[in-house]
C-alpha angles and dihedrals in degrees: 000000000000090000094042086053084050099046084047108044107022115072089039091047087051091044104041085049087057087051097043093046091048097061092045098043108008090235136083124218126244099229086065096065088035084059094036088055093039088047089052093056093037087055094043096048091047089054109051097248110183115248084238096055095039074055096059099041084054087042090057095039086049087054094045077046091058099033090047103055089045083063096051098043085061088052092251096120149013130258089236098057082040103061098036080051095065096035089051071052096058092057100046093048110195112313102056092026084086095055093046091059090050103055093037090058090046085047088043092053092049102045089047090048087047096047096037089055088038081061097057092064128076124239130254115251088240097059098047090095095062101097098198080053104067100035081056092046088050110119086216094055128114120240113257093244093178091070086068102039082057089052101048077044104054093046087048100047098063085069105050123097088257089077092038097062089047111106102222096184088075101069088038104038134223 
């Protein structure tokens, strides 16, 4: 039951707090992307993941790592989204880590086209004192990314293995 709580909360709650700290901040913490990394090898392990597949997980969140730091270092995206990018890629492995990245880039268009005309419009006088606000308002500020690497997330995880080994009968009876 423990491990089916975990299977089912842990990785959304991690990735629903990035998004939510990067909008707020626009920045992520490490130790989101440290827990993300050690939930993933606790939950392995638990669960009798086979030494090959944990491989291959570590193998797809090796190649977001890579592809993902290429893109900060061009100024494209954060360390922070970075690093939460290639721990989200961890957990898919390789068959669902295509359609994260998918649906993370589509995410990721929308949410830059919404900001950036968000950007065009001035704010109302009662929402200059909200200080997230207007960095995210700023004109010279970067786009919270990690609030679309937690959405493609969230649409992809209910199709991993982590939610198909889960026995649901047991949270809404027989």
């Amino acid at each position: 039951m423990i491990l089916d709580l975990a299977r089912i909360f842990l990785f959304p709650a991690l990735m629903a707090f990035a998004a939510a700290s990067d909008l707020f901040t626009m920045t992520i913490p490490n130790r989101v992307s440290l827990l993300l990394v050690g939930g993933f090898f606790a939950l392995a392990g638990f669960s009798g993941m086979p030494l090959s597949e944990i491989a291959m997980h570590v193998g797809a969140g090796l190649t977001v790592l890579v592809v993902a730091f290429a893109c900060f270092a061009f100024g494209w995206m954060g360390g922070g989204d970075a690093k939460v990018a290639a721990a989200a890629g961890l957990w898919f492995g390789f068959p669902p880590l295509a359609g994260y990245l998918i649906y993370a880039s589509l995410f990721g268009g929308v949410l830059t086209l919404l900001i950036l005309q968000f950007r065009q419009w001035p704010l109302p006088y009662p929402l200059l004192s909200q200080k997230w606000l207007l960095q995210l308002h700023h004109k010279d500020t970067g786009i919270p990314y990690g609030i679309a690497l937690a959405l493609g997330a969230l649409v992809i995880y209910p199709e991993t293995e982590w939610i198909k080994a889960v026995d649901l009968t047991r949270f809404i009876g027989h």
